[in-house]
C-alpha positions in Angstrom: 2.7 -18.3 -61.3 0.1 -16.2 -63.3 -2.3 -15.3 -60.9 -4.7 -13.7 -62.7 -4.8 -16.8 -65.0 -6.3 -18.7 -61.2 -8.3 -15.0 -59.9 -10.6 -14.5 -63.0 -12.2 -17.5 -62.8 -13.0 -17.2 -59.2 -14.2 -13.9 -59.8 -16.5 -14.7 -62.5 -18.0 -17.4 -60.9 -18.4 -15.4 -58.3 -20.4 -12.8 -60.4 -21.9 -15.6 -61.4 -23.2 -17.1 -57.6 -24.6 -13.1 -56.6 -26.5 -12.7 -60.0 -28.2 -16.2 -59.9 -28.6 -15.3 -56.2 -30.2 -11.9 -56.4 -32.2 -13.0 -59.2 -33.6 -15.6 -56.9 -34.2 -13.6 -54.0 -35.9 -11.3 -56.6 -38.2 -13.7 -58.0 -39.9 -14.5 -54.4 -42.2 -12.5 -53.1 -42.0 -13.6 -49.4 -38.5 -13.6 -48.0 -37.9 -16.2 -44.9 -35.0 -15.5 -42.7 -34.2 -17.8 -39.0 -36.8 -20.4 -39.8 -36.6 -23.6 -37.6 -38.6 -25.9 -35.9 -38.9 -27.1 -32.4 -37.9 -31.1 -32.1 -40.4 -32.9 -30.0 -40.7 -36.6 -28.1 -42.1 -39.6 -29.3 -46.1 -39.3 -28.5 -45.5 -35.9 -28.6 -48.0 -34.8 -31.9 -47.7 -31.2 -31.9 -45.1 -28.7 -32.3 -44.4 -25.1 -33.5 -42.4 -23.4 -36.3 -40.8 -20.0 -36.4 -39.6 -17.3 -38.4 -39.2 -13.9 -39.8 -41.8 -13.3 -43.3 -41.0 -9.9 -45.4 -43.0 -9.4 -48.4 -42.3 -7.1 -51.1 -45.7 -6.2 -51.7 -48.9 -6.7 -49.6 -49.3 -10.1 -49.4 -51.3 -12.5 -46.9 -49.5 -16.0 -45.9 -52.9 -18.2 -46.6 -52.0 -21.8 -46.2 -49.3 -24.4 -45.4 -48.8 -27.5 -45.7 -45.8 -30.0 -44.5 -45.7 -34.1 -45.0 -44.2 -34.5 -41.4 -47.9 -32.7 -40.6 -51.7 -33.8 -40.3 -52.6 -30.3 -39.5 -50.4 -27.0 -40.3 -51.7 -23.9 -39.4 -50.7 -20.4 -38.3 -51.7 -19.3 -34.6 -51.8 -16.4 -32.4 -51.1 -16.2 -28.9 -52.4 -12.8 -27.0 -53.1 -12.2 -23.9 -57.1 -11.6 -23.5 -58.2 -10.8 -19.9 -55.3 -12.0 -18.2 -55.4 -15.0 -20.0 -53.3 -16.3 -22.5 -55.2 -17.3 -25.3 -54.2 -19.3 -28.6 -55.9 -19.5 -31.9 -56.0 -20.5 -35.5 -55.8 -17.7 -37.7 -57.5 -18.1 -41.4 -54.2 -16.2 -43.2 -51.5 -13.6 -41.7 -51.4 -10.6 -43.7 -47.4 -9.4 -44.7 -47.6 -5.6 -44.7 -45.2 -4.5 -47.9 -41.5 -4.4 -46.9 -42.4 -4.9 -42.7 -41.0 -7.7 -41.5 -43.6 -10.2 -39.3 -41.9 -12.2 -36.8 -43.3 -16.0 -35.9 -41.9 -16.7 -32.6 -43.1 -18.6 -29.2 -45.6 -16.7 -27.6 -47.0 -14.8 -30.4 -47.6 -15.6 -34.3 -46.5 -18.9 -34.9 -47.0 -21.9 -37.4 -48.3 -25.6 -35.6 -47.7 -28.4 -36.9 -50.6 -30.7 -35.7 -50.7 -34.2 -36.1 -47.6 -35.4 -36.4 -46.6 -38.5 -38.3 -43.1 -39.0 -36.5 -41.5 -37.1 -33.8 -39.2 -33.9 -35.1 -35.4 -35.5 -34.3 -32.9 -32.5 -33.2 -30.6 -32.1 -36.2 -32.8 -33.0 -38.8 -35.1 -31.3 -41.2 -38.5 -30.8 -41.8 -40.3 -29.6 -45.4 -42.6 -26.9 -44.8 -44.9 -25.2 -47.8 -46.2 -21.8 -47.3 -49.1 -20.0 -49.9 -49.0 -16.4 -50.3 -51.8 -14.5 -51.9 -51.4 -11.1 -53.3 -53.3 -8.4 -53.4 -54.6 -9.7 -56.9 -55.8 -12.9 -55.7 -52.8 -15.0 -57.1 -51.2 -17.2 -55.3 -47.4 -18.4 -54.5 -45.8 -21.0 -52.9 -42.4 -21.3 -51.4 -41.0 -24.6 -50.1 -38.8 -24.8 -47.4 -36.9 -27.0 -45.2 -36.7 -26.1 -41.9 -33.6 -27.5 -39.4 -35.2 -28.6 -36.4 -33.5 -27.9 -33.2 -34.8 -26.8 -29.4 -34.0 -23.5 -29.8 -33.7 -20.6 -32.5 -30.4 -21.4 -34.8 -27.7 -19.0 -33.3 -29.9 -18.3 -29.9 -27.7 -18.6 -26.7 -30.4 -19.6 -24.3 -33.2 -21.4 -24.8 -36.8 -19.9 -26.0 -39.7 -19.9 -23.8 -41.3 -23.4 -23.7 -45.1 -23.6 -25.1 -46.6 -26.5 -24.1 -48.6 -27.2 -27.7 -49.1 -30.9 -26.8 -52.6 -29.5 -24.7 -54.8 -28.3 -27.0 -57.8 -28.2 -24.9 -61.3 -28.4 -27.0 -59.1 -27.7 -29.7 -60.1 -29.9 -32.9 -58.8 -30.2 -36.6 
């Protein structure tokens, strides 16, 4: 058997698969690594999204936008006075090359409103808009698995209870 007759066109589509995947990761200006979102329960119309953002270049995540949503927006949770507080942010700026981390009990995307309940196992489409330091603006779509935890997490992440959004209004 000739194996280099079966080998070289393995490896050439294989050169192939990295060059059309660097030239993709190349082309985005925002990479997204660990996204996911948290399944909820039926009457449940709220939930959060998480993930780690790294921009090339200075860049400020401005807007989202997801079907499965009335209402997506990024929040921050601080403490303020003892107190943990959450709010809507207007954008998140993405420092060039520094990785920002959306995770429960800090930055994080809600999804407000919800049409349907997140199921475990399935997906949900999530938008985000960048805007550079120019003023142009990016979008990359995304489908995030919904799960109750982080993909690859051993034990569960803290709960947030985003169902009680007192005085908060969209």
């Amino acid at each position: 058997m000739n194996f280099s007759r079966i080998t070289a066109p393995l490896w050439m589509a294989a050169a192939l698969f990295a060059g059309a995947a660097s030239a993709q990761s190349g082309a985005a200006p925002v990479a997204v690594e660990g996204a996911w979102a948290r399944a909820s329960v039926s009457g449940q119309k709220a939930s959060g999204a998480f993930m780690r953002l790294t921009a090339r270049e200075a860049t400020r995540l401005v807007r989202l936008d997801s079907p499965a949503a009335g209402v997506a927006e990024v929040h921050e949770m601080k403490m303020d006075g003892g107190v943990m507080k959450m709010r809507a942010l207007p954008g998140l700026d993405l420092p060039a090359g520094q990785t920002v981390e959306l995770k429960p009990g800090g930055y994080h995307v809600m999804l407000l409103d919800l049409k349907a309940p997140l199921a475990k196992g399935s997906t949900v489409p999530l938008t985000l808009v960048f805007k550079d330091a120019k003023g142009a603006e990016s979008q990359l779509q995304l489908q995030l698995p919904v799960g109750t935890q982080a993909p690859g997490a051993g034990a569960a992440a803290p709960a947030m209870d985003h169902g009680a959004h007192g005085g908060h209004k969209h």
